[in-house]
Structures are given as C-alpha cells and as structure tokens.
C-alpha positions as CSV (number, residue, x, y, z in Angstrom):
1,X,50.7,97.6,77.9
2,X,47.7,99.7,79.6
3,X,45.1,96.8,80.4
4,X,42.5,99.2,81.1
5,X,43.0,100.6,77.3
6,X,43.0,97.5,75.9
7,X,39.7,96.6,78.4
8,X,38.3,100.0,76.8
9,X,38.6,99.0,73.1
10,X,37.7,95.6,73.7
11,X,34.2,96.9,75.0
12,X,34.3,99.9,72.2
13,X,35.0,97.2,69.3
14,X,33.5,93.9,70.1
15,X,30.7,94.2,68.0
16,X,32.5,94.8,65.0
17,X,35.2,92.5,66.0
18,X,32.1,89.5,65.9
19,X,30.8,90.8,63.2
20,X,33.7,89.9,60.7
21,X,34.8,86.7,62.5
22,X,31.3,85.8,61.8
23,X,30.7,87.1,57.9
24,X,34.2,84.7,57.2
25,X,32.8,81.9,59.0
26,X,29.9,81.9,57.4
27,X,32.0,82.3,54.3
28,X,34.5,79.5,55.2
29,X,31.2,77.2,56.0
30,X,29.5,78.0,52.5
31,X,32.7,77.0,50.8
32,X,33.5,73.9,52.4
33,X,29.1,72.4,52.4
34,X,29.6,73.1,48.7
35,X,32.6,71.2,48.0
36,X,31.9,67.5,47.0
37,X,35.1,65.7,46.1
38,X,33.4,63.2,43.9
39,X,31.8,66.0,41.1
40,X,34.0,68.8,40.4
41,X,31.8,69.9,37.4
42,X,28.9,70.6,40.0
43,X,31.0,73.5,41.1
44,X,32.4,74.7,37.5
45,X,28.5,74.5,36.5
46,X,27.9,77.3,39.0
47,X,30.4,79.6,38.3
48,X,30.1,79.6,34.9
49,X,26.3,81.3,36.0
50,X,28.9,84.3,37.4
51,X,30.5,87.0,34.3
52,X,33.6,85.6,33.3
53,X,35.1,89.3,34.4
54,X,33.9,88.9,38.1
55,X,35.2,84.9,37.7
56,X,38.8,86.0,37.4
57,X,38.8,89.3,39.6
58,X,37.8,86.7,42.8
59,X,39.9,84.6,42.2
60,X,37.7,81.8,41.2
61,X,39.0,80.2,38.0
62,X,41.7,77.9,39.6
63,X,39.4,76.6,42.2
64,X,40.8,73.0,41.9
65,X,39.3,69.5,42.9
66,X,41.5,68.7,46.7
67,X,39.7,70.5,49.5
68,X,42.9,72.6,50.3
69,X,43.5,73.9,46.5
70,X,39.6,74.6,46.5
71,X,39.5,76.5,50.1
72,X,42.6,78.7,49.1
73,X,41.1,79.9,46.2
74,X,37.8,80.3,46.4
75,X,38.1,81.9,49.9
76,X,41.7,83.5,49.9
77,X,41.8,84.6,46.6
78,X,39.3,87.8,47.3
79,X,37.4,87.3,50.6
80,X,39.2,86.5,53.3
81,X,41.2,89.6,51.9
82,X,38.1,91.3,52.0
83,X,36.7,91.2,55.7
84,X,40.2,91.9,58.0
85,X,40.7,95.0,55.5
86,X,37.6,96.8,56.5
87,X,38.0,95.5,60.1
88,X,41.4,96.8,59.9
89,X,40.8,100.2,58.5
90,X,37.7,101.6,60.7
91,X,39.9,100.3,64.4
92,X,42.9,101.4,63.1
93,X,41.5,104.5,63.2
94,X,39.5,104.6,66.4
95,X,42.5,104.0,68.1
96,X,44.6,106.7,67.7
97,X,42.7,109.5,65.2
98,X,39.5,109.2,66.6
99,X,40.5,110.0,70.1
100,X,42.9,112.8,69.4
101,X,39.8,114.0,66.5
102,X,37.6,114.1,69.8
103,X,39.4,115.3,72.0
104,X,39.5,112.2,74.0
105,X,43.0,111.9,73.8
106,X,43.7,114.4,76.1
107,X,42.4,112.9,79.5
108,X,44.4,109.7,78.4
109,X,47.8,111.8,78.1
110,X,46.6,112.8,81.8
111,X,47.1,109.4,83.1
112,X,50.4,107.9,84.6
113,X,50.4,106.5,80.9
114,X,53.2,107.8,78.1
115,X,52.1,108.4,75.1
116,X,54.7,105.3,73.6
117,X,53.1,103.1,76.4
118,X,49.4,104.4,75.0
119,X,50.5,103.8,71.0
120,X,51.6,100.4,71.9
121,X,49.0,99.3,73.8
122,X,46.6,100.5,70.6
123,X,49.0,98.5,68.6
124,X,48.7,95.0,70.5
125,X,45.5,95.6,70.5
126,X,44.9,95.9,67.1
127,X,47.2,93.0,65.9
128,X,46.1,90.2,69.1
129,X,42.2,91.0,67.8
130,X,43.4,90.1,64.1
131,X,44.8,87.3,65.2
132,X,41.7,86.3,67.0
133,X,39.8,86.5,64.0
134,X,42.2,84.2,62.0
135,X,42.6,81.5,64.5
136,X,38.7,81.4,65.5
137,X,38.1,81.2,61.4
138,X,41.2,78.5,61.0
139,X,40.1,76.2,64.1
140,X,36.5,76.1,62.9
141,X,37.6,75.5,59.5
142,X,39.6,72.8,60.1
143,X,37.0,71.8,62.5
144,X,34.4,71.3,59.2
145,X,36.6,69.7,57.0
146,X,37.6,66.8,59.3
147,X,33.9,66.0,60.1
148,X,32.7,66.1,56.4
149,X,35.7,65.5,54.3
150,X,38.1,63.6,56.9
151,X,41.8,63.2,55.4
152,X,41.6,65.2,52.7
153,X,42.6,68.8,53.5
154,X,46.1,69.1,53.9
155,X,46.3,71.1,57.5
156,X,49.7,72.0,57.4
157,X,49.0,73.8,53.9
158,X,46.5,75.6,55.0
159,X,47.8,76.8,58.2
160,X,50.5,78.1,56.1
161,X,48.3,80.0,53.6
162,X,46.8,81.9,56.7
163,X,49.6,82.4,58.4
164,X,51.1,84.1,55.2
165,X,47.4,86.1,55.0
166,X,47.5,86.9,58.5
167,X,50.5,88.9,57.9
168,X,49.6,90.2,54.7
169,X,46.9,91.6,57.0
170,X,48.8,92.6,59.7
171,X,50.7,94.9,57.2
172,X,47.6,96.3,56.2
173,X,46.6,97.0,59.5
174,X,50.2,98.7,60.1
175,X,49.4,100.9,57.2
176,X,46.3,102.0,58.5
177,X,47.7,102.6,62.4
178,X,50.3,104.6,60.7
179,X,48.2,107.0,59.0
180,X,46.1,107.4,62.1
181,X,49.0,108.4,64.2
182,X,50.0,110.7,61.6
183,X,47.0,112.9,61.2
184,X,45.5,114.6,63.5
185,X,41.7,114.0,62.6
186,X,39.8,110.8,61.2
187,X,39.0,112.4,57.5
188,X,42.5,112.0,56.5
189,X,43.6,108.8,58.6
190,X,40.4,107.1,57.1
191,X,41.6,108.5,53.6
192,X,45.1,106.8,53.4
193,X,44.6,104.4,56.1
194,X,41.8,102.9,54.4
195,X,42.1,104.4,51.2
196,X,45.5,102.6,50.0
197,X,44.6,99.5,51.1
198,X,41.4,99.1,49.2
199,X,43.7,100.3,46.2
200,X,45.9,97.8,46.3
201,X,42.7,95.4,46.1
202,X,41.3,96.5,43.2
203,X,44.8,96.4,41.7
204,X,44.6,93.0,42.5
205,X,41.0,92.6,41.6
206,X,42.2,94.5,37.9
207,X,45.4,92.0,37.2
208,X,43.0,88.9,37.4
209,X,40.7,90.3,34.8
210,X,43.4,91.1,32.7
211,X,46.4,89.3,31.6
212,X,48.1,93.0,30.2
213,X,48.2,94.4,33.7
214,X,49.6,91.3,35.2
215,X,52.6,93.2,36.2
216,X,50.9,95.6,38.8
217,X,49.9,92.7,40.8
218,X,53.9,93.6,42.3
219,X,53.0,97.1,43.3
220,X,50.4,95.6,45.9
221,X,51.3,94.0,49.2
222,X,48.7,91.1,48.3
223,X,51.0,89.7,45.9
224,X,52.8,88.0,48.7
225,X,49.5,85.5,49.1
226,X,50.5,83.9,46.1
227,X,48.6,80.4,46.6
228,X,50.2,78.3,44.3
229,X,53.8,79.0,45.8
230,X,52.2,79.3,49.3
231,X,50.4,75.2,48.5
232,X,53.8,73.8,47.4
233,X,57.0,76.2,48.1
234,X,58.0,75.8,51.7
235,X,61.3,78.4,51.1
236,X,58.5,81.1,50.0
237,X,56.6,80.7,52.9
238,X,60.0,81.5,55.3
239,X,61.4,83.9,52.8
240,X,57.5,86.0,52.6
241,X,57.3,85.3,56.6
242,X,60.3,87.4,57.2
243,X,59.4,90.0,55.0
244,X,56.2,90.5,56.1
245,X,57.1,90.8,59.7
246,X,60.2,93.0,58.8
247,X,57.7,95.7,57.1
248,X,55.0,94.8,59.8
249,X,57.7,95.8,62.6
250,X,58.7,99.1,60.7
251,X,55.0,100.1,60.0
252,X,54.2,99.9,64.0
253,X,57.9,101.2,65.3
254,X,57.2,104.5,62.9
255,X,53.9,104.6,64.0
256,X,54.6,104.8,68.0
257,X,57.8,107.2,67.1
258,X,55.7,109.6,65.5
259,X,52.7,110.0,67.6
260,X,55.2,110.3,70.5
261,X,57.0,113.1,69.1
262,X,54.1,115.2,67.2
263,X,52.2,118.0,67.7
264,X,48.6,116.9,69.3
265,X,45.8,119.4,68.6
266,X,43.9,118.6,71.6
C-alpha cells in the first residue's frame, strides 16, 4: 500500500466520507428516540400517516416491538442501504476513473509505484473507509440503546445484521471499483458503477410493494440482508459471510488485473 495515496484521498474524500457517517447517525438516533418499548401502537399510528406503497418499499411493515427487530427493519430494511451506496458509487469512481479521465493518472504511473500497487492501495482505501462508517454508526448505536433502553437490544444480533450489510456493501462498492477500472472516463464508470447498484435497489424497493414480483428480490445482491434469517439463523450468517467475501474478493482481484494490463488513454 502507497500511504501517500491513501493520505491523498483521505484529504480528497473526508468531507463526503462525514457526511454519510453523519446522515446514518442521525438516522440510527431518530430511530432508536422514537422507539418506546411500552406502546408499540404509537409507532404503527405513524406509519399508517405514510402511503401503504412507500410502507412496504422501506421496509417498514415488520417493524416489530424488541429494540433489535425494530432497528433492523426500520433502518436496514432501506436506509442504511441507502447512504454507503451513494458513498460507494461517487469514490469508487474518483479513485481510479476520475484520475485516468483527468489525466492525473499519469504523474502517479510516474512514481516508483506499479500500477497493481496503485489499484490496491485505491482498493483498501475504499473498503477500510466503509468500514469506518459501519463501525462509527454500530459503536454509537449500541452506545444509545444501552443508555435509554439498557438490556434490551440483543448486540450480538445486531452486530451480525451489520456485519452481513457491511459486506452486502462492500460488494457494492467492488462493483463500482470494477467499472471504474474498466472505463477509461467517469461517464461510463458512473453509469454501471453507480447505475447497477441503484437498480438492484429499486428491484428491491419493487418486490416489497408487490407480492407478484417477489421473485426478483434473488436477482439483487440485497437479498442476502434477509433480516429475519440474519435475527435468528446463525448457519445463514456463516454461509452469506463466505459468499459475500468470495464475490467481494473476485470483484477487487478483476479489478486490479484489469487496470494493470489495459490500455490507459492518458
């Protein structure tokens, strides 16, 4: 790893990088200041206020009455999908397609650097800041809910569900790294890289509205945070795990082989 890169897109990308930690804490702190354990009909009362359409495509009709039940859906169910897909999809592409786009990406390739050693440190990069983003959100959650609802979320439950939607995320982001290594200019590496993960969330967004296109929900790589099997399945939190990190490991490795050995137009 290059730690003057990674130096250079931490000062390129910090705003945005606080931005979205900050948009899901306030998000995370919403969620848990409205739950009250003792009147579940309090919350019902205000999503029934909300279209019955926009109810189901957020995920919000299984909210539950436990703390963890009622965090995993209202927040995981749409948007803390959300936030790390836009984060993922604009510095995913600043790290690779943007530079070569400028024409920056020529005085790094005159450095003592390789171009592997360049993609990769892009790469850690992009996955340690996601990471940052999950565990500030997770520590400060978990933070909350033991000073105002002590006992009753079930931490290793919820560690699990954002461990599975950290790398349900970091896929995501390894589609959009992909796509910038491939093309040559932002246009098109925004295009797919940002493009085909926002359609597989309104995929999602379409299955919950209606039973008919349940089926879809398969063709998107969302399906895997499946709350109800994440909350009480143990095996399909190892089996998804290795998945996950199988196509997260192939996503990257592609990635770095194929802006090594292509044609820069810089």
């Amino acid at each position: 790893m290059n730690k003057t890169l990674y130096k250079a897109n931490a000062r390129a990308n910090w705003g945005i990088l606080l931005f979205i930690s900050l948009m899901m804490l306030m998000y995370m702190s919403v969620a848990i200041t409205m739950f009250n354990p003792e009147n579940a009909d309090t919350i019902e009362g205000m999503l029934k206020m909300l279209p019955e359409g926009m109810i189901k495509a957020f995920g919000f009709q299984n909210l539950g009455t436990d703390l963890t039940g009622y965090l995993a859906n209202y927040l995981y169910g749409f948007i803390f999908i959300t936030f790390p897909v836009i984060y993922t999809a604009i510095v995913s592409n600043k790290l690779i397609a943007k530079h070569v786009d400028s024409g920056s990406m020529a005085y790094l390739l005159t450095t003592p650097n390789t171009r592997i050693k360049i993609a990769s440190t892009q790469a850690f990069y992009l996955i340690s800041n996601i990471a940052v983003i999950f565990i500030f959100n997770v520590i400060i959650g978990i933070i909350l809910c033991e000073a105002m609802f002590k006992g009753l979320l079930n931490i290793n439950k919820f560690l699990a569900l954002n461990w599975i939607t950290f790398l349900v995320i970091i896929v995501v982001s390894g589609i959009g790294f992909f796509f910038s290594c491939f093309f040559n200019d932002t246009k098109n590496s925004l295009a797919f890289g940002g493009g085909i993960p926002i359609l597989f969330l309104v995929i999602k967004m379409l299955t919950g509205i209606s039973d008919s296109l349940d089926w879809i929900r398969y063709l998107t790589i969302y399906s895997f945070i499946n709350i109800d099997k994440i909350l009480t399945n143990n095996t399909y939190v190892i089996s998804s795990s290795l998945i996950l990190i199988g196509i997260s490991v192939i996503l990257y490795y592609a990635s770095i082989i194929i802006f090594n050995r292509k044609s820069l137009s810089i």
